[in-house]
C-alpha positions as CSV (number, residue, x, y, z in Angstrom):
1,X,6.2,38.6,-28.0
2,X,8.5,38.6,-25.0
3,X,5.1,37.4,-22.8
4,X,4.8,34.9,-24.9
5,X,8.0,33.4,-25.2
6,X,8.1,33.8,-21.2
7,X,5.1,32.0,-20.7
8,X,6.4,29.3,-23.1
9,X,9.7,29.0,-21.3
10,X,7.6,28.6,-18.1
11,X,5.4,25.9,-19.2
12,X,8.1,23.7,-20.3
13,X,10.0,24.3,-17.1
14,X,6.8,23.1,-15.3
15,X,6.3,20.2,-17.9
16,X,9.4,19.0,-17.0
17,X,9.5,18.6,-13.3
18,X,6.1,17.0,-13.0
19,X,7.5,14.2,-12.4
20,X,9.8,15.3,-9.8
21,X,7.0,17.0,-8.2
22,X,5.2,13.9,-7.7
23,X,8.2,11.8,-6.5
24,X,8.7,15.2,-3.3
25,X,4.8,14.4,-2.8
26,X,6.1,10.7,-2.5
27,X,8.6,11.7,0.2
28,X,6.1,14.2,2.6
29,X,3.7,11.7,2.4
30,X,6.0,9.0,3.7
31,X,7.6,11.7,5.9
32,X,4.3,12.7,6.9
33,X,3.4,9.3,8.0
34,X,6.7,9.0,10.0
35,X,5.4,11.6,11.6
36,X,2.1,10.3,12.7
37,X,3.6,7.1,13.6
38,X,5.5,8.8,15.9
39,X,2.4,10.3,17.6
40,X,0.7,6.6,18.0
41,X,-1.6,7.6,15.3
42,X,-0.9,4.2,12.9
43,X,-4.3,4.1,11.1
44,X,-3.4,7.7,9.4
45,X,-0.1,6.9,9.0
46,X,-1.3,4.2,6.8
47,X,-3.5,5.9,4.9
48,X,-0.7,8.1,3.9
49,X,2.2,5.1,2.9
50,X,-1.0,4.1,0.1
51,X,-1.1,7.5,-0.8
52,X,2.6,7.9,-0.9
53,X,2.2,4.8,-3.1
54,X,-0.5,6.0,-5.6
55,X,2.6,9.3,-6.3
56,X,5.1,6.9,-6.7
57,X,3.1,5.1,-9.5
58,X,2.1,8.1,-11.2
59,X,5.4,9.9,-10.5
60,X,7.1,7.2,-13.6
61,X,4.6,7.4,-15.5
62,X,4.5,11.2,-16.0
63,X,8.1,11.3,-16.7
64,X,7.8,7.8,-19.2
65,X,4.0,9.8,-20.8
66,X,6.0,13.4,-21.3
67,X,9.4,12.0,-21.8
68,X,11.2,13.9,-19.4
69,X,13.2,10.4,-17.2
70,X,16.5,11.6,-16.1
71,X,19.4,10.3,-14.0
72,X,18.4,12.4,-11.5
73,X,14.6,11.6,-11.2
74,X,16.0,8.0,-11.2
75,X,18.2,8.6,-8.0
76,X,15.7,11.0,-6.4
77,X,12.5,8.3,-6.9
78,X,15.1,5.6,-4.7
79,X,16.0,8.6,-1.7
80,X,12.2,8.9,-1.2
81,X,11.4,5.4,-1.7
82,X,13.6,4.1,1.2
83,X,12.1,6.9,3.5
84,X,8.5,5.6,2.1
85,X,8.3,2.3,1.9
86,X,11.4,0.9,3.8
87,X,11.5,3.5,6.9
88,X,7.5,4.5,7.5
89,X,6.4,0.6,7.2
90,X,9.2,-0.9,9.2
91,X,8.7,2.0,11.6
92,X,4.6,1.3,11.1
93,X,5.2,-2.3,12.3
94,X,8.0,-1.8,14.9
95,X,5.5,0.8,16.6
96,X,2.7,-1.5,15.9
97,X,3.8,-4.9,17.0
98,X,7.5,-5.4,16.9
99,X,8.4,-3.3,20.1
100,X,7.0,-6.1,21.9
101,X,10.5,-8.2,21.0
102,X,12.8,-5.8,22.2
103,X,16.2,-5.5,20.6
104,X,15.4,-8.5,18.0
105,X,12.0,-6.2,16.8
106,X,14.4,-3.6,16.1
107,X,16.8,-5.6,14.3
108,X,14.0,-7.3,12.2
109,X,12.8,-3.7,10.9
110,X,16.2,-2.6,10.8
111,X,17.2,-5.5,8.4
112,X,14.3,-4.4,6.2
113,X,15.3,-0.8,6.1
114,X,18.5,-2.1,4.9
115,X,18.0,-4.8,2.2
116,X,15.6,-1.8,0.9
117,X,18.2,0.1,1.0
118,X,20.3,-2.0,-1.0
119,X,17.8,-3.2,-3.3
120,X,17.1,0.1,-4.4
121,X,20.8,0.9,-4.9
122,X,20.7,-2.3,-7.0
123,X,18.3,-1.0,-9.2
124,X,20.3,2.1,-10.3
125,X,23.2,0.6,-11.2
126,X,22.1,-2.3,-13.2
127,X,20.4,-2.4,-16.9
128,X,16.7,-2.6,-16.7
129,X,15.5,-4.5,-19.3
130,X,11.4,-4.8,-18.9
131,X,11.9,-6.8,-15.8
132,X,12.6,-5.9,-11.9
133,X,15.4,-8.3,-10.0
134,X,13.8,-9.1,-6.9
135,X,10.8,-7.8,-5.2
136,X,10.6,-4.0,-6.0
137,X,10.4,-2.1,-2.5
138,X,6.8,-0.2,-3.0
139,X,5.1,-4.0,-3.3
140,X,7.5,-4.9,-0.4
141,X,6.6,-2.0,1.9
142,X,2.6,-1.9,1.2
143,X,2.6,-5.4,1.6
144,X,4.1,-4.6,5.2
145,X,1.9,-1.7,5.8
146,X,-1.3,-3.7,4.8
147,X,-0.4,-6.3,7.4
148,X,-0.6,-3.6,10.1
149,X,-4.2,-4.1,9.5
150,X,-4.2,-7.9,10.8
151,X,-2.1,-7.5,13.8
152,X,-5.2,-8.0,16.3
153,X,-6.2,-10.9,14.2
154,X,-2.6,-12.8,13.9
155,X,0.1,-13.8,16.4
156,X,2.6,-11.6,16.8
157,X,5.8,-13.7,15.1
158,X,4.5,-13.9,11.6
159,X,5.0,-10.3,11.6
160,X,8.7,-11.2,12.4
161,X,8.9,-13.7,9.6
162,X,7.2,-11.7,7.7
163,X,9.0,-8.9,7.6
164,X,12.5,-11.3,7.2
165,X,11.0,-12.9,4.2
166,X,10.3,-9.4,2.2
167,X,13.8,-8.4,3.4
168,X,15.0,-11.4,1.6
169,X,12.2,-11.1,-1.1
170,X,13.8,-7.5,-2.1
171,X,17.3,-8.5,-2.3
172,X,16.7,-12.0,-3.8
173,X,17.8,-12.4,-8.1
174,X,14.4,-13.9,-8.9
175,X,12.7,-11.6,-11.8
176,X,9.8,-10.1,-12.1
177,X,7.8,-8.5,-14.8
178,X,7.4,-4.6,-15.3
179,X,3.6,-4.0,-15.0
């Protein structure tokens, strides 16, 4: 009986931070691909910000499918989101193509770490009612890693104003359905 009612207790410990689970697989992915960046290997460190995307996806809807959303998911879920999609893309881009601008490169990835940043922060302390104010900082920061993939192909300034307009994009009031 006492097995039992162990084994029980164990299951629903492990039930309920699935989700949490997947949201610290969100965060060594993105870490992970700091990592790389930092090592000049940018094709990896792509790979593993779209990985690090495919968690965060899954990460809300195992807590929404087994009912276990909390305050604390919420605020962890943002923590690993600005280290995935605000620091590894900017960082991805920076390394990539934005170096080549000096100190106004920096500033531009900077200024998308921050209205990340603050976008996120946003999100936590308003009401969400089916709908996302502004653009949500995963589409934002795979949108930047993707374009990694055209730098040879593109001048170097659209990544500039590219990476100002999602800044803007994120912290902007325009709404945006829930998918």
């Amino acid at each position: 009986m006492f097995l039992l009612d162990y084994l029980d207790h164990t299951i629903k410990k492990i039930k309920s931070q699935s989700a949490n689970a997947l949201t610290l697989l969100n965060l060594s992915l993105g870490s992970f691909a700091i990592l790389f960046i930092l090592r000049d290997e940018l094709k990896l460190s792509l790979l593993l910000i779209f990985l690090a995307a495919l968690a965060d996806r899954f990460d809300g809807m195992v807590a929404r499918k087994l009912n276990i959303e909390s305050e604390l998911g919420k605020q962890l879920d943002s923590m690993c989101d600005i280290i995935s999609f605000g620091i590894a893309p900017a960082l991805l881009l920076y390394q990539s193509i934005l170096f080549s601008y000096g100190a106004s490169g920096a500033v531009f990835a900077i200024v998308y770490i921050a209205c990340g940043a603050l976008r996120l922060a946003r999100f936590n302390t308003t009401e969400n009612n089916g709908y996302f104010t502004g653009l949500p900082i995963t589409a934002a920061g795979c949108l930047l890693t993707l374009s990694y993939l055209s730098v040879p192909y593109l001048p170097s300034y659209v990544f500039m104003f590219l990476t100002i307009i999602l800044s803007f994009l994120m912290v902007s009031t325009f709404k945006l359905k829930k998918v």
